[in-house]
C-alpha positions as CSV (number, residue, x, y, z in Angstrom):
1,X,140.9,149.5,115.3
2,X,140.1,145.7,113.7
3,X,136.7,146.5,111.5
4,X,135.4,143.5,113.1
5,X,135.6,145.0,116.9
6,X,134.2,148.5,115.3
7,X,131.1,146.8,114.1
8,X,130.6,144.7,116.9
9,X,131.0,147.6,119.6
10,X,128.8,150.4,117.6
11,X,126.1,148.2,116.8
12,X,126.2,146.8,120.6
13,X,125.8,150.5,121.6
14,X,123.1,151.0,119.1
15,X,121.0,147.7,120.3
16,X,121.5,148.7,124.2
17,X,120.4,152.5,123.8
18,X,117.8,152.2,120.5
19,X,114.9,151.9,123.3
20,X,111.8,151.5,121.0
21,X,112.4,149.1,118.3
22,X,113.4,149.4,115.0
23,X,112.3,153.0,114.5
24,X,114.7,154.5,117.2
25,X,117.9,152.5,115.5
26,X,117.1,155.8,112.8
27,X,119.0,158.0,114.7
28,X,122.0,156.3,115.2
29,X,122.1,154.5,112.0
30,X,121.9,158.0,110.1
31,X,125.1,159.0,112.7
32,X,126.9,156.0,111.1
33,X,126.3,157.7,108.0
34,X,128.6,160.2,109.2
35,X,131.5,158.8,110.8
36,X,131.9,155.1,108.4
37,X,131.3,154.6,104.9
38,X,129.5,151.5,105.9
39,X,126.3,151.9,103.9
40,X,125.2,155.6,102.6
41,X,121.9,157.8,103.5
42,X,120.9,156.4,100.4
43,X,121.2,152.6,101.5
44,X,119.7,153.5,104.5
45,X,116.3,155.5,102.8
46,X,116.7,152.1,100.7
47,X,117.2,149.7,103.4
48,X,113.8,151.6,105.6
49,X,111.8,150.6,101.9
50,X,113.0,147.3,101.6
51,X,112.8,146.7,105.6
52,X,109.0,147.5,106.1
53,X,108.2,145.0,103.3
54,X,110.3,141.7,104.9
55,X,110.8,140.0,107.9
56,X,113.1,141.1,110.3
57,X,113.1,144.5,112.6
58,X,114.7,147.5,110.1
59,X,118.1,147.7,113.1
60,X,118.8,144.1,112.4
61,X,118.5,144.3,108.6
62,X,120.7,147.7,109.1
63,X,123.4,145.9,111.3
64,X,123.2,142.7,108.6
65,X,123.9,144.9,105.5
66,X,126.6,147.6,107.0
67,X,128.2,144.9,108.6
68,X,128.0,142.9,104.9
69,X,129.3,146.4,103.4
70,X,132.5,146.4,105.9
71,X,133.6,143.3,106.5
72,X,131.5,140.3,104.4
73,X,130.2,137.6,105.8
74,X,131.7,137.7,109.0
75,X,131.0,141.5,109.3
76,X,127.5,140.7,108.9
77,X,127.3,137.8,111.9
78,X,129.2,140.5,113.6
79,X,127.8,143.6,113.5
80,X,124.4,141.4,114.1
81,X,125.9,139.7,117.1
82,X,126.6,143.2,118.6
83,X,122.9,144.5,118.0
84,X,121.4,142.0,119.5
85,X,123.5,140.8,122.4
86,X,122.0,143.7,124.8
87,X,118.7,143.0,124.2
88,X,119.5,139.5,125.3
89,X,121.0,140.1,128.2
90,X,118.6,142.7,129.4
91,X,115.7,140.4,128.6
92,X,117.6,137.0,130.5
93,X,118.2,139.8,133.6
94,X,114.5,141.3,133.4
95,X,113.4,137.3,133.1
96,X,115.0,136.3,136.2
97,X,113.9,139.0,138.5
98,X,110.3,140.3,136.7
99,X,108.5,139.5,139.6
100,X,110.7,141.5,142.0
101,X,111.5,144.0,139.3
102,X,108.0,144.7,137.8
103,X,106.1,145.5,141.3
104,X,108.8,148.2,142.2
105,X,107.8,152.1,142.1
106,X,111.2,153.1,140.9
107,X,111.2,150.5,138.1
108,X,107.2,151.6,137.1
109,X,108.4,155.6,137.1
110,X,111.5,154.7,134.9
111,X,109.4,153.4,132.5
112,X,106.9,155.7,132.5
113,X,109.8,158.5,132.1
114,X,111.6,156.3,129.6
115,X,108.1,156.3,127.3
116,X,108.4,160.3,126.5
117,X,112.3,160.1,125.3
118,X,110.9,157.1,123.4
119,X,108.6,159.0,121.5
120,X,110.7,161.9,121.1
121,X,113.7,159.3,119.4
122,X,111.0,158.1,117.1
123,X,109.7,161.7,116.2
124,X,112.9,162.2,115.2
125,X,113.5,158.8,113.0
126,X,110.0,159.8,111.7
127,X,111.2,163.3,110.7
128,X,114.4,161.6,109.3
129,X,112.8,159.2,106.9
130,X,110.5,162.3,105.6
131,X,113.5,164.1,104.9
132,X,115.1,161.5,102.7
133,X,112.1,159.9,100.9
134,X,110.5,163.8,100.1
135,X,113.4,166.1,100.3
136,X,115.0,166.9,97.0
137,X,118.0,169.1,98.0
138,X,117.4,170.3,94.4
139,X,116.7,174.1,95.5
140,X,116.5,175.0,92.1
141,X,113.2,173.7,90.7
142,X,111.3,171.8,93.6
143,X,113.3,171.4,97.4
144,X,110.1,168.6,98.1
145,X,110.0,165.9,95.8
146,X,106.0,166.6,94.5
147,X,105.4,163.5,93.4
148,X,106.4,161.2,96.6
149,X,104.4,163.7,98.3
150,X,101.4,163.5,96.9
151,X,101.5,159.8,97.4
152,X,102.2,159.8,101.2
153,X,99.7,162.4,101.7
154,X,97.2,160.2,99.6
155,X,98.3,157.2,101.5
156,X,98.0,158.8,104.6
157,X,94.5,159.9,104.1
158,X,93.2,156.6,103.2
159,X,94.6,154.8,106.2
160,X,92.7,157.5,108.2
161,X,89.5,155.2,106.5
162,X,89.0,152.2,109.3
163,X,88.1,149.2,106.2
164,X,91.3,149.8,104.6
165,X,93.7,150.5,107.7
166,X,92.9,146.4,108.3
167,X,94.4,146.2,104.8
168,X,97.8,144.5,105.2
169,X,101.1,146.7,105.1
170,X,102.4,144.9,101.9
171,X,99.5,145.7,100.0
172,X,100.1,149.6,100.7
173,X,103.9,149.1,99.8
174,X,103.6,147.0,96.9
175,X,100.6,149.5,95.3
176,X,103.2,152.5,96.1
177,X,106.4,150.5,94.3
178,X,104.6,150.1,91.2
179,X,102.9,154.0,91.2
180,X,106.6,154.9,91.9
181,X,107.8,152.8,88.8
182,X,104.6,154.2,86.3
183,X,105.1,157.5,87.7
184,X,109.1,157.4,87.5
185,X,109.9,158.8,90.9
């Protein structure tokens, strides 16, 4: 099959059924992983870093820079193209019919079935991202990488403090890059 349809129909599939943003793309970007050499568990534990810290949802980056990987340029527009095309066509459908479609039980109930499989796809993306930033898969010294733990634990616990949860993302990023470059992770 032409790279150029391959890119364009899995990230199509991955923008109509990644219900939840940029977190539930995880799952089936890690599946990529497995079937293309399109861009490595490593790009992608790269790509989550680098995603958090600029503009642009962390599926679109994804789709940009495997895309990029297969087929250039072109494979970039592409594979973009085909993540984002659901969403607009779901969004010019919803437009045209919210009032109708908003007020209807069936359409309320879907949603508010759709929000636990939601959560459930981002536990997993969650799960995912601990597993490659903090898993060594060096069994012979230390499985968990210490260091990286330490910080997220640290991290996490003074978000849990409500002054400096206002603080903006990119400051908690940018202070974690450089304690990962003094600290040699």
């Amino acid at each position: 099959m032409n790279v150029y349809l391959l890119l364009f129909l899995e990230f199509f599939k991955i923008g109509l059924f990644a219900v939840g943003g940029g977190p539930a793309t995880l799952p089936y970007l890690m599946e990529l992983t497995e079937h293309y050499d399109w861009f490595t568990m490593a790009d992608l534990s790269n790509m989550v870093a680098v995603s958090q810290s600029t503009p642009g949802p962390l599926g679109l980056n994804m789709a940009t820079f495997a895309g990029y990987q297969a087929g250039g340029l072109w494979g970039g527009i592409d594979a973009t193209l085909g993540l984002v095309l659901p969403s607009i066509i779901v969004i010019t459908l919803i437009a045209k019919f919210m009032k109708d479609f908003s007020e209807r039980t069936i359409v309320k109930s879907a949603f508010y079935g759709i929000r636990p499989a939601v959560t459930a796809v981002i536990a997993v993306a969650v799960i995912g991202l601990f597993q490659m930033a903090l898993i060594t898969g060096n069994t012979s010294q230390y499985p968990v990488a210490v260091g990286p733990l330490v910080l997220s634990i640290l991290i996490f616990g003074l978000l849990q403090i409500k002054k400096l949860r206002n603080m903006h993302p990119v400051f908690w990023f940018i202070g974690a890059a450089a304690i990962g470059i003094l600290l040699k992770f």
